[in-house]
N, C-alpha and C positions, 0 to 999 in steps of 0.2 A: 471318334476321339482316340487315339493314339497313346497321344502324352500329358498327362496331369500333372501339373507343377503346385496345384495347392497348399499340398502338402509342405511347399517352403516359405509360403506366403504367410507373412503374423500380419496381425490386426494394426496395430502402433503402424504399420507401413501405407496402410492403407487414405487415397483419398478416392471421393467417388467426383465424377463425371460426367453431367448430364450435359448430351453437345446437342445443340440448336432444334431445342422443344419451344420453335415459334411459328406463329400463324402460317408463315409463307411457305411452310414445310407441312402444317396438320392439320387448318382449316379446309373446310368443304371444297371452298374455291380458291384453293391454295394455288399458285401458278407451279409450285414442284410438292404434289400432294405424294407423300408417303402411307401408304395404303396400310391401314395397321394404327395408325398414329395414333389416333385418336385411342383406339384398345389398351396402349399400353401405359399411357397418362396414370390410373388407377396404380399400378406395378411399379410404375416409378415413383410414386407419393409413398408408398409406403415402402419399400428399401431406402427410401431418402429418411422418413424417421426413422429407421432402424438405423441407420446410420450416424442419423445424430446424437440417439440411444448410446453410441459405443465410441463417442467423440469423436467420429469418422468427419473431416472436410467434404463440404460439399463446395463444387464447384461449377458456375454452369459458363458454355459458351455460347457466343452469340454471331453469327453472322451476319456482319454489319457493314452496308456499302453507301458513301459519301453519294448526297442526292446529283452530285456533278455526274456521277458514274464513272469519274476516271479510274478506280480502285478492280473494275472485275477482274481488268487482265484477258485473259484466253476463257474466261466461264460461259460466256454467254456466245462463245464460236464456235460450240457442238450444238446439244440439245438442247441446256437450258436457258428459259428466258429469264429476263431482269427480275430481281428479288431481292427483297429483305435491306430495300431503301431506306437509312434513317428518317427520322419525322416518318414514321407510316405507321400503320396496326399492326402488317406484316411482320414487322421486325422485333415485336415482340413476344415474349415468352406465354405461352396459349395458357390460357385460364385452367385454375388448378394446379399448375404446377408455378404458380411464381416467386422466384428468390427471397428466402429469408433474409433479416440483417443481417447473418453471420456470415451468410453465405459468398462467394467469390462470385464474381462476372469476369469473363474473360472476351474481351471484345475481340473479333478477328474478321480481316478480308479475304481468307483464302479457305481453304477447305479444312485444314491440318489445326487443329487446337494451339499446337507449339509454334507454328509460321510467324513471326514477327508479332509474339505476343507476351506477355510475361509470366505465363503458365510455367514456364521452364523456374525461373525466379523462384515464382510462392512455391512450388511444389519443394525444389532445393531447401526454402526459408524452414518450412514447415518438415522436414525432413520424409518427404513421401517417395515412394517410389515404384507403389502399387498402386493403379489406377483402375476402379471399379464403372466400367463404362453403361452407360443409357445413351438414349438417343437417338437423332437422324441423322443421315441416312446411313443406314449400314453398308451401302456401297459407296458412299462418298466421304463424307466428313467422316463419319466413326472409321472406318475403314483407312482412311487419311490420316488423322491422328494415332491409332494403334500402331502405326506404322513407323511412324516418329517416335512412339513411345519405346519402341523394337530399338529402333537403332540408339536411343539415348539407354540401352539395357533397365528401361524400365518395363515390370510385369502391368500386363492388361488382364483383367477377366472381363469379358462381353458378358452383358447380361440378356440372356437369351427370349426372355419374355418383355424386355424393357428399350429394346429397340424395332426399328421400322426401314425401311428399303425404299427407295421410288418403286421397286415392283415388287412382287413376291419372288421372283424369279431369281432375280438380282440379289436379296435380301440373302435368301440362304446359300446362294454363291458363295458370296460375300463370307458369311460367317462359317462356311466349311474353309476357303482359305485362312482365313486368321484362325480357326480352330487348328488346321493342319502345319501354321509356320510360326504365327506369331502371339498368341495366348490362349488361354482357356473360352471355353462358349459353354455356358451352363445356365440354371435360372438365378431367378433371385431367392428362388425355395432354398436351390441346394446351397445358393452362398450364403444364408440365412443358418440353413442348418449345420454347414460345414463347421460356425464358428463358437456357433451358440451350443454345439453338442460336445466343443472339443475338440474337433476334428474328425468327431466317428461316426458314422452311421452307419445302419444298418442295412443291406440288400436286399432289395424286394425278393428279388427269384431265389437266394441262396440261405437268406436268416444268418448270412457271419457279418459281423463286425467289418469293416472296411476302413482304412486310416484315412480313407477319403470319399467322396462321394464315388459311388457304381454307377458304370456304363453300359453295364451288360442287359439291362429293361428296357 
């Protein structure tokens, strides 16, 4: 980590982002299984109360394709196969993590959260423009929408313990670019702690004071 921008981020700006925490992504025999997935279910329930704890929007996406399958487009002409069919189990949010009433559904065909959806809308309605990311997959969809989020000058922070990769490999790829061009990568300790302390914490290796979370452990 290089550059930390937290330190401009308030809370009031904040909504959080959980993108396509369903079956066809984190069951066993998930046909595009995210290795992790399952692990991080636990991490995201609870930064999701905290969240609501501090009147944070929660918001989740969904990837969702017309059982015609005229909607993939170009997804299914690499590696991946068919997925996340309306009317199926897959295309649903994996047990444990499923939407509250207050909470937002953002249906989408494409990879990118904002791609011809109205996330762009509520986020503007609600005056947000920090987006607290979870999710799969860290090299596709989350990765996808951070991306979008960049070029709309809105701030991402990846939450480092609360997303998953089709590989491992991929995964931290993945999150070393967006760490290096396009937002923060950190847990959901340090975002936890970052906000709830103030902004301050303290250094493991050094004992000062930091006006923001330390990289140096």
């Amino acid at each position: 980590m290089r550059v930390n921008n937290l330190s401009k981020i308030r809370l009031q700006d904040c909504a959080m982002l959980i993108i396509d925490m369903q079956n066809d992504f984190i069951a066993d025999d998930a046909p595009i299984r995210c290795p992790g997935g399952r692990d991080i279910i636990p991490n995201i329930r609870e930064i999701k109360h905290w969240a609501h704890t501090h009147n944070i929007p929660v918001f989740y996406t969904k990837e969702e394709h017309r059982w015609q399958k005229t909607d993939f487009g170009m997804e299914t002409q690499r590696e991946e196969p068919e997925h996340c069919l309306e009317g199926t189990l897959g295309v649903e949010i994996v047990s444990g993590l499923e939407p509250g009433q207050d909470d937002y559904i953002i249906i989408k065909r494409r990879y990118s959260g904002f791609y011809h959806s109205d996330l762009d809308v509520l986020l503007s309605g609600l005056g947000k423009n920090v987006l607290l990311v979870a999710g799969v997959a860290t090299n596709v969809c989350v990765y996808a929408t951070v991306l979008d989020a960049h070029q709309r000058d809105m701030r991402s922070v990846v939450l480092r313990d609360c997303v998953a990769g089709t590989s491992l490999e991929l995964h931290e790829a993945f999150l070393k670019n967006i760490d290096y061009v396009l937002g923060d990568v950190i847990t959901s300790n340090e975002l936890m702690r970052h906000f709830d302390d103030g902004g301050i914490t303290i250094c493991k290796s050094t004992g000062r004071e930091e006006g923001t979370y330390c990289r140096c452990v």
